[in-house]
C-alpha positions in Angstrom: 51.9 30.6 42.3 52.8 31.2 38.6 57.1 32.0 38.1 57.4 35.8 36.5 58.7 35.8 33.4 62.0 38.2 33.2 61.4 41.0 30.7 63.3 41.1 27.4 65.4 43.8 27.4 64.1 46.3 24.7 67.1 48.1 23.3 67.3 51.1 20.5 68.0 49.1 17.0 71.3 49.8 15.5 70.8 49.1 12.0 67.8 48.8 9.7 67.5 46.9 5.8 64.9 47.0 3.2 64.2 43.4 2.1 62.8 43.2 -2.0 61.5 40.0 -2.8 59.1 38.2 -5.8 55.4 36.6 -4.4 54.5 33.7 -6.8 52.8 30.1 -6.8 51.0 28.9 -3.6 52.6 32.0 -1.5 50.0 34.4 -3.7 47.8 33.0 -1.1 49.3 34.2 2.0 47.9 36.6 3.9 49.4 40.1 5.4 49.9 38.8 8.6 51.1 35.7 7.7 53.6 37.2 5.7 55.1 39.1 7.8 55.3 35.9 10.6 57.0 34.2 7.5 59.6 37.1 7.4 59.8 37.0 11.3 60.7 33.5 11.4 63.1 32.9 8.4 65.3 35.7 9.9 65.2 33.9 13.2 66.3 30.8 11.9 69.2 33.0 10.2 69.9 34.1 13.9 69.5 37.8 12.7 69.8 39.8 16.3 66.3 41.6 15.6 65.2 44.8 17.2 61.8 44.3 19.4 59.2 47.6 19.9 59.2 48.9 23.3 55.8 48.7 25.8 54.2 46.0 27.5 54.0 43.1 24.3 57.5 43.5 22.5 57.3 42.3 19.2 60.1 42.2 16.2 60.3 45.1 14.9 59.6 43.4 11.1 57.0 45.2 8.7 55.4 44.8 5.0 55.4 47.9 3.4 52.0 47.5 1.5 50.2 44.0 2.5 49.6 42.3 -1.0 46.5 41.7 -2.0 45.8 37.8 -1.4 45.8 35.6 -4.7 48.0 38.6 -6.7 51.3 37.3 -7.5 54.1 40.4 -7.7 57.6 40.8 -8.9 59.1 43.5 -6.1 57.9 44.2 -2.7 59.2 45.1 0.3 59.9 44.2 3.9 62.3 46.2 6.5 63.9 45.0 9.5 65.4 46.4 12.7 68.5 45.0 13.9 69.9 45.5 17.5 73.7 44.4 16.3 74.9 45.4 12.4 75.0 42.4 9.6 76.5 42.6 6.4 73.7 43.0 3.5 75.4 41.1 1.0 76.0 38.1 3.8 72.7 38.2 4.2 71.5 38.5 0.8 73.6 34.9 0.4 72.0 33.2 2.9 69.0 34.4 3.2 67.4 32.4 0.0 67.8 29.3 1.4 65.7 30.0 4.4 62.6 31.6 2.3 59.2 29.5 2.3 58.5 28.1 -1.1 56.6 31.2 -3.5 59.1 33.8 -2.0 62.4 34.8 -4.0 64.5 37.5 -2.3 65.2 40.2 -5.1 67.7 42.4 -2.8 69.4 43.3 0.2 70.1 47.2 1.2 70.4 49.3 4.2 67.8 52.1 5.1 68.5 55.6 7.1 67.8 54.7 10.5 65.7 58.3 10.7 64.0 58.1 7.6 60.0 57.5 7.9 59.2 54.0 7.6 58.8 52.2 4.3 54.5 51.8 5.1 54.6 55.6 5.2 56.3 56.0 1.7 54.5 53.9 -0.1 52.1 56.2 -2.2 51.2 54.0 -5.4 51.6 50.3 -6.8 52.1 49.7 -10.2 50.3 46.5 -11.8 50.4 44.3 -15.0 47.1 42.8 -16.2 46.9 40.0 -18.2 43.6 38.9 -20.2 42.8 35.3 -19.9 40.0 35.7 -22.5 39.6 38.1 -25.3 39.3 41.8 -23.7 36.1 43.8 -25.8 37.4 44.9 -29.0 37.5 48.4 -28.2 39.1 48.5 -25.0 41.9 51.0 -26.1 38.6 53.4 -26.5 37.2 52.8 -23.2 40.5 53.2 -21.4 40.9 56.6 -23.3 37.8 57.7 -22.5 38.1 56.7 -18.7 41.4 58.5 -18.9 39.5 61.6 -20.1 36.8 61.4 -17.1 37.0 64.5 -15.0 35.8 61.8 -11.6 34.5 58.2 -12.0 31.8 57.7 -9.3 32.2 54.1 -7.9 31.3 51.5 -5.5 33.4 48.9 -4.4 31.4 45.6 -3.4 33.1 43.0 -0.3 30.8 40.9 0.9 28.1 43.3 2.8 29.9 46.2 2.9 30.1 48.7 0.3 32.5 51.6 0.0 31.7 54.7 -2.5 34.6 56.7 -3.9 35.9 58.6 -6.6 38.2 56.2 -8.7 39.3 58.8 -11.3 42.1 60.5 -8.6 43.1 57.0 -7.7 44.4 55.9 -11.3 47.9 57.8 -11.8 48.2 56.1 -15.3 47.2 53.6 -17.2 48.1 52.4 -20.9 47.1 49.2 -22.9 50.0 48.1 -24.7 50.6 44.3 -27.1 53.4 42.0 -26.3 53.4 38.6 -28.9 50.0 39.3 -29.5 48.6 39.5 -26.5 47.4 42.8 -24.9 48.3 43.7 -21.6 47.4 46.5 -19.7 49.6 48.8 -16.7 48.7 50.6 -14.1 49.9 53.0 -11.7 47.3 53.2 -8.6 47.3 55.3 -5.5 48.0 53.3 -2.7 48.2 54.9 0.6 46.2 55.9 4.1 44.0 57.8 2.1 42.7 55.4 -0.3 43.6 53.2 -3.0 42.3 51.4 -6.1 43.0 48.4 -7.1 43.3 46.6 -10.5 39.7 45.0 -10.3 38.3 48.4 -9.6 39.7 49.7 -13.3 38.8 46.8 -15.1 35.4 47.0 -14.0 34.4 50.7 -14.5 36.1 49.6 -18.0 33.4 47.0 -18.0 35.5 44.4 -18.0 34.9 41.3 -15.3 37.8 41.0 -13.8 37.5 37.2 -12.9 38.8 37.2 -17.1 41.5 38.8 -16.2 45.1 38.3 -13.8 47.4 41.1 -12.1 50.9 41.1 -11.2 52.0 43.6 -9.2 55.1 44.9 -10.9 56.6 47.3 -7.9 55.9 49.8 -5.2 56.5 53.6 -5.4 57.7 55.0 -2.8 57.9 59.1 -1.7 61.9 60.2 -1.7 61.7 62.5 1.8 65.0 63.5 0.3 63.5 65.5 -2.3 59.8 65.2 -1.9 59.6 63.1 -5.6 58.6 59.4 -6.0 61.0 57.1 -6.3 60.5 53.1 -7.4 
């Protein structure tokens, strides 16, 4: 007759921190889910006294605030963890480096209001930096503009079988094409939230662009201030 397991005692966390880190080399390649286990177990080896979710299947109570899209490097996201017992952020910050998989570089430690909504429900845009691996057409500055101009863009987005049909204009916050040594280079700030969200790829190709010429870095998260209602990066 199989031994019942004992219950893990599911307590009320005590503390909560916002983790910033950099993506980069083979870790561009790591999926949402996987990222998160990666968070999971580095703070376990750290011997971090995680908070676990109440209900039948407890699990650490450790989230991505926007999965990265998989093959983008990026310079700051963001994870949060619950803690049953308080840790010092800038202990952690120290050690914590050393316990990262290869790709990830911890940017910052802080602590987060244990009320405030969590970080996956404040994210409302991603900003991106594209880089062109080829020559971009020589009037891409005109094309932007006049992208920029469109009262709605009408646009498909093509995965595999499945296509989805949306209105990319409302999606793309800004957008400028600037030159640095030579080279052009274009930002973005794109809606990213429950209700929809663009993506670099989907910019570049209503500019007529293929995006396979092209790579994106994304550069940061904005995330909603419930303080005062205002974005905040």
């Amino acid at each position: 007759m199989p031994v019942k397991q004992p219950q893990r005692e599911v307590t009320a966390p005590v503390q909560r921190l916002g983790i910033a880190f950099a993506v980069a080399g083979g870790a561009r390649y790591v999926g949402g889910l996987d990222m998160g286990r990666a968070w999971v177990r580095a703070c376990r080896r750290l011997g971090l006294p995680l908070a676990y979710s109440f209900g039948f299947n407890p699990h650490p109570r450790v989230s991505i605030a926007a999965p990265l899209p998989v093959g983008f490097a990026a310079e700051r996201e963001l994870v949060e963890v619950h803690l049953d017992a308080r840790v010092d952020p800038q202990e952690l910050a120290a050690r914590l480096p050393g316990q990262l998989p290869p790709g990830l570089t911890l940017r910052g430690v802080e602590e987060l209001p244990l009320d405030s909504p969590p970080l996956p429900a404040r994210v409302q845009a991603a900003e991106y930096l594209v880089r062109f691996l080829d020559a971009p057409p020589a009037d891409l500055a005109e094309r932007l503009a006049r992208l920029l101009e469109a009262d709605s863009l009408p646009f498909t987005r093509v995965r595999a079988v499945k296509q989805v049909s949306f209105d990319l204009r409302p999606r793309i916050l800004e957008a400028q094409l600037d030159t640095c040594m030579g080279q052009p280079l274009l930002t973005l700030r794109l809606v990213h939230g429950p209700s929809g969200a663009a993506r670099p790829e989907d910019v570049l190709t209503a500019l007529g662009v293929d995006p396979m010429t092209a790579r994106a870095t994304r550069t940061g998260l904005v995330l909603r201030d419930e303080g005062s209602g205002q974005a905040q990066a």
